[in-house]
N, C-alpha and C positions, 0 to 999 in steps of 0.2 A: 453363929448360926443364922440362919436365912428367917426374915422377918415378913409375913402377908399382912397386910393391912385392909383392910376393906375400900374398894372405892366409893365417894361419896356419891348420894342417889344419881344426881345431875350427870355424871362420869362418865358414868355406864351410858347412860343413853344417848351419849358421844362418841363414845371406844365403837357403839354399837353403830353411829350415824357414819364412823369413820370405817368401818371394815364392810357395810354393804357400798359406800363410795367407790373402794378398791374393786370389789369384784364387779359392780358395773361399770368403770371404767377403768380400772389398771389392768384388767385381762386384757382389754383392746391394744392398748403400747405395750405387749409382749410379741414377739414374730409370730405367733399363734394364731392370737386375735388379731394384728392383723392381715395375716392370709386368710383368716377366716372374712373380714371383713370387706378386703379386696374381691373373694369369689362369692359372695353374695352380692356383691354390685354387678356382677358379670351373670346372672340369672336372672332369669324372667318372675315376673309374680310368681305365676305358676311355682315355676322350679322352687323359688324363694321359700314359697307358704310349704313344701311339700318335704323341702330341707329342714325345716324349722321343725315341723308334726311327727317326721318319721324319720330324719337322717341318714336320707338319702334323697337324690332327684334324678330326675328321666331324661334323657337325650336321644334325639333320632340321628344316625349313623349320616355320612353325606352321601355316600357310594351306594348302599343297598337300603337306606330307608328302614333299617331295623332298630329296635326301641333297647337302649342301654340303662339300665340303673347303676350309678354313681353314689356306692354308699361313704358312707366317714370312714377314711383312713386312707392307709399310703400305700397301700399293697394288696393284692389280694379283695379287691374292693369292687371292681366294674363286673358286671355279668352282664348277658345276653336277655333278655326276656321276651314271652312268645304275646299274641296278643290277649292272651287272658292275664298277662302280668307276673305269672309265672318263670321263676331263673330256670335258663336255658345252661349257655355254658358262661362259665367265670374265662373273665379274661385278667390277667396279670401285667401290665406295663406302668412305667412310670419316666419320670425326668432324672437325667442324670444329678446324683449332687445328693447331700444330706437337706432336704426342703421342708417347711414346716407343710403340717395337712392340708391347707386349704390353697395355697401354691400346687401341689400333686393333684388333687380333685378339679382344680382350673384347668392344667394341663392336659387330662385326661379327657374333660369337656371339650376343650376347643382341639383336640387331637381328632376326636370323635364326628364332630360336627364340623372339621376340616382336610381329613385326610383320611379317614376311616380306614381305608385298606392297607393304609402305610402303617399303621397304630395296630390291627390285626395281624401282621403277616412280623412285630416285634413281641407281640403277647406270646403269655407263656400259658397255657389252655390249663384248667382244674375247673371238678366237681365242685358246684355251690350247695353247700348246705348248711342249716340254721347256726351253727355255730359258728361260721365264718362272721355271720351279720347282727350277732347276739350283740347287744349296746344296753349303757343304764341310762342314758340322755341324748338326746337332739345336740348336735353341736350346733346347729343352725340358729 
Protein backbone atom coordinates (compact mmCIF):
# COMPACT_ATOMS: atom_id res chain seq x y z
CA UNK A 1 0.00 0.00 0.00
CA UNK A 2 1.16 3.44 -0.75
CA UNK A 3 2.74 5.28 2.44
CA UNK A 4 2.25 9.72 2.81
CA UNK A 5 4.52 10.93 5.10
CA UNK A 6 4.47 14.43 6.23
CA UNK A 7 7.20 16.92 4.98
CA UNK A 8 9.26 18.27 7.60
CA UNK A 9 8.33 22.13 8.33
CA UNK A 10 11.66 23.42 6.41
CA UNK A 11 10.53 21.26 3.15
CA UNK A 12 7.69 22.83 2.31
CA UNK A 13 9.10 26.05 2.30
CA UNK A 14 11.55 24.71 -0.42
CA UNK A 15 9.24 22.41 -2.56
CA UNK A 16 7.47 25.96 -2.15
CA UNK A 17 10.75 28.14 -3.06
CA UNK A 18 11.30 25.49 -5.94
CA UNK A 19 7.95 25.45 -7.92
CA UNK A 20 7.56 29.50 -7.94
CA UNK A 21 11.51 29.24 -9.39
CA UNK A 22 10.04 27.13 -12.26
CA UNK A 23 7.16 29.25 -13.07
CA UNK A 24 9.25 32.47 -13.14
CA UNK A 25 11.83 30.99 -15.06
CA UNK A 26 11.21 27.56 -16.52
CA UNK A 27 8.04 29.06 -18.59
CA UNK A 28 10.76 31.28 -20.30
CA UNK A 29 13.05 28.01 -21.74
CA UNK A 30 9.74 26.66 -23.13
CA UNK A 31 9.18 27.80 -27.09
CA UNK A 32 6.32 29.65 -25.53
CA UNK A 33 7.97 31.75 -23.39
CA UNK A 34 10.27 32.40 -25.45
CA UNK A 35 8.30 33.63 -28.46
CA UNK A 36 6.71 35.41 -25.92
CA UNK A 37 9.92 36.75 -24.80
CA UNK A 38 11.28 37.51 -28.20
CA UNK A 39 7.90 39.82 -29.22
CA UNK A 40 8.03 41.87 -26.31
CA UNK A 41 11.54 42.96 -27.10
CA UNK A 42 10.26 43.92 -30.61
CA UNK A 43 7.50 46.37 -28.88
CA UNK A 44 7.66 49.71 -27.90
CA UNK A 45 6.96 50.79 -24.09
CA UNK A 46 3.91 51.67 -25.21
CA UNK A 47 2.91 48.50 -26.95
CA UNK A 48 4.98 46.65 -24.03
CA UNK A 49 2.84 48.19 -20.87
CA UNK A 50 -0.53 47.68 -22.98
CA UNK A 51 0.44 43.93 -23.68
CA UNK A 52 1.20 43.23 -20.19
CA UNK A 53 -2.44 45.27 -18.80
CA UNK A 54 -4.79 44.12 -21.36
CA UNK A 55 -3.38 41.32 -23.97
CA UNK A 56 -3.31 42.98 -26.58
CA UNK A 57 -1.39 45.95 -28.38
CA UNK A 58 -1.89 48.72 -31.21
CA UNK A 59 -0.12 49.00 -34.58
CA UNK A 60 -0.47 51.59 -37.31
CA UNK A 61 -0.97 49.88 -40.70
CA UNK A 62 2.11 51.27 -43.17
CA UNK A 63 -0.05 51.78 -46.36
CA UNK A 64 -3.21 53.47 -45.02
CA UNK A 65 -2.28 54.58 -41.48
CA UNK A 66 -5.17 52.73 -39.85
CA UNK A 67 -4.88 51.56 -36.10
CA UNK A 68 -4.81 47.37 -35.82
CA UNK A 69 -5.19 45.65 -32.38
CA UNK A 70 -3.05 42.47 -31.99
CA UNK A 71 -4.78 40.39 -29.36
CA UNK A 72 -3.04 36.96 -27.68
CA UNK A 73 -3.44 34.18 -29.94
CA UNK A 74 -2.60 32.50 -33.36
CA UNK A 75 -5.83 33.03 -35.28
CA UNK A 76 -8.50 34.96 -35.28
CA UNK A 77 -6.69 37.62 -33.35
CA UNK A 78 -5.88 41.18 -35.42
CA UNK A 79 -9.05 43.54 -36.01
CA UNK A 80 -9.36 46.89 -37.58
CA UNK A 81 -10.20 49.59 -34.98
CA UNK A 82 -11.84 53.05 -35.78
CA UNK A 83 -10.51 56.11 -33.87
CA UNK A 84 -12.59 55.71 -30.71
CA UNK A 85 -10.84 52.27 -30.31
CA UNK A 86 -13.58 50.48 -31.31
CA UNK A 87 -13.22 46.78 -33.52
CA UNK A 88 -14.03 47.40 -36.98
CA UNK A 89 -13.34 44.29 -38.98
CA UNK A 90 -11.23 41.05 -37.78
CA UNK A 91 -8.67 40.19 -39.92
CA UNK A 92 -7.44 36.45 -39.97
CA UNK A 93 -3.75 35.73 -41.40
CA UNK A 94 -0.94 34.23 -40.03
CA UNK A 95 2.84 32.41 -40.95
CA UNK A 96 2.94 29.32 -42.43
CA UNK A 97 4.14 26.39 -40.10
CA UNK A 98 2.87 25.14 -36.54
CA UNK A 99 4.55 28.57 -34.56
CA UNK A 100 4.37 29.02 -30.97
CA UNK A 101 2.04 32.57 -30.11
CA UNK A 102 4.31 35.06 -29.62
CA UNK A 103 6.38 34.19 -33.09
CA UNK A 104 2.43 34.59 -34.98
CA UNK A 105 1.71 37.93 -32.94
CA UNK A 106 5.50 39.33 -34.27
CA UNK A 107 4.66 38.28 -37.46
CA UNK A 108 1.54 39.79 -37.68
CA UNK A 109 3.21 43.17 -36.28
CA UNK A 110 5.78 43.51 -38.57
CA UNK A 111 3.48 42.30 -41.49
CA UNK A 112 1.34 45.18 -40.65
CA UNK A 113 3.64 47.85 -40.01
CA UNK A 114 5.63 46.50 -43.40
CA UNK A 115 3.40 45.57 -46.08
CA UNK A 116 -0.07 46.25 -44.78
CA UNK A 117 -1.84 45.78 -48.13
CA UNK A 118 0.02 42.54 -48.84
CA UNK A 119 -1.14 41.21 -45.28
CA UNK A 120 -4.80 42.47 -46.24
CA UNK A 121 -5.40 41.29 -49.58
CA UNK A 122 -4.09 37.33 -47.63
CA UNK A 123 -6.63 37.87 -44.67
CA UNK A 124 -9.59 36.12 -44.27
CA UNK A 125 -12.31 39.00 -43.29
CA UNK A 126 -14.91 37.99 -39.79
CA UNK A 127 -17.11 39.78 -37.30
CA UNK A 128 -15.16 40.78 -34.04
CA UNK A 129 -17.00 40.07 -31.04
CA UNK A 130 -16.55 39.72 -27.33
CA UNK A 131 -16.01 36.16 -27.39
CA UNK A 132 -13.51 36.02 -29.77
CA UNK A 133 -11.13 38.24 -27.28
CA UNK A 134 -12.64 36.87 -23.98
CA UNK A 135 -9.08 35.78 -21.92
CA UNK A 136 -8.51 34.95 -18.06
CA UNK A 137 -4.77 36.60 -18.24
CA UNK A 138 -2.34 39.01 -19.90
CA UNK A 139 0.14 36.80 -21.54
CA UNK A 140 2.32 39.72 -21.61
Amino acid sequence: MFGFRRLPPGARSRVKAARSLFITHGVESTPEGRSLRLLRRWLSPAQREQFARSGYFEVVGSDSGKRYRIHAGASVNVCEIDERGRLQEGLCFMPIGALPIGDVMLAQKIALETCEDKARAVARRFTPNGFHFRQTRPLG
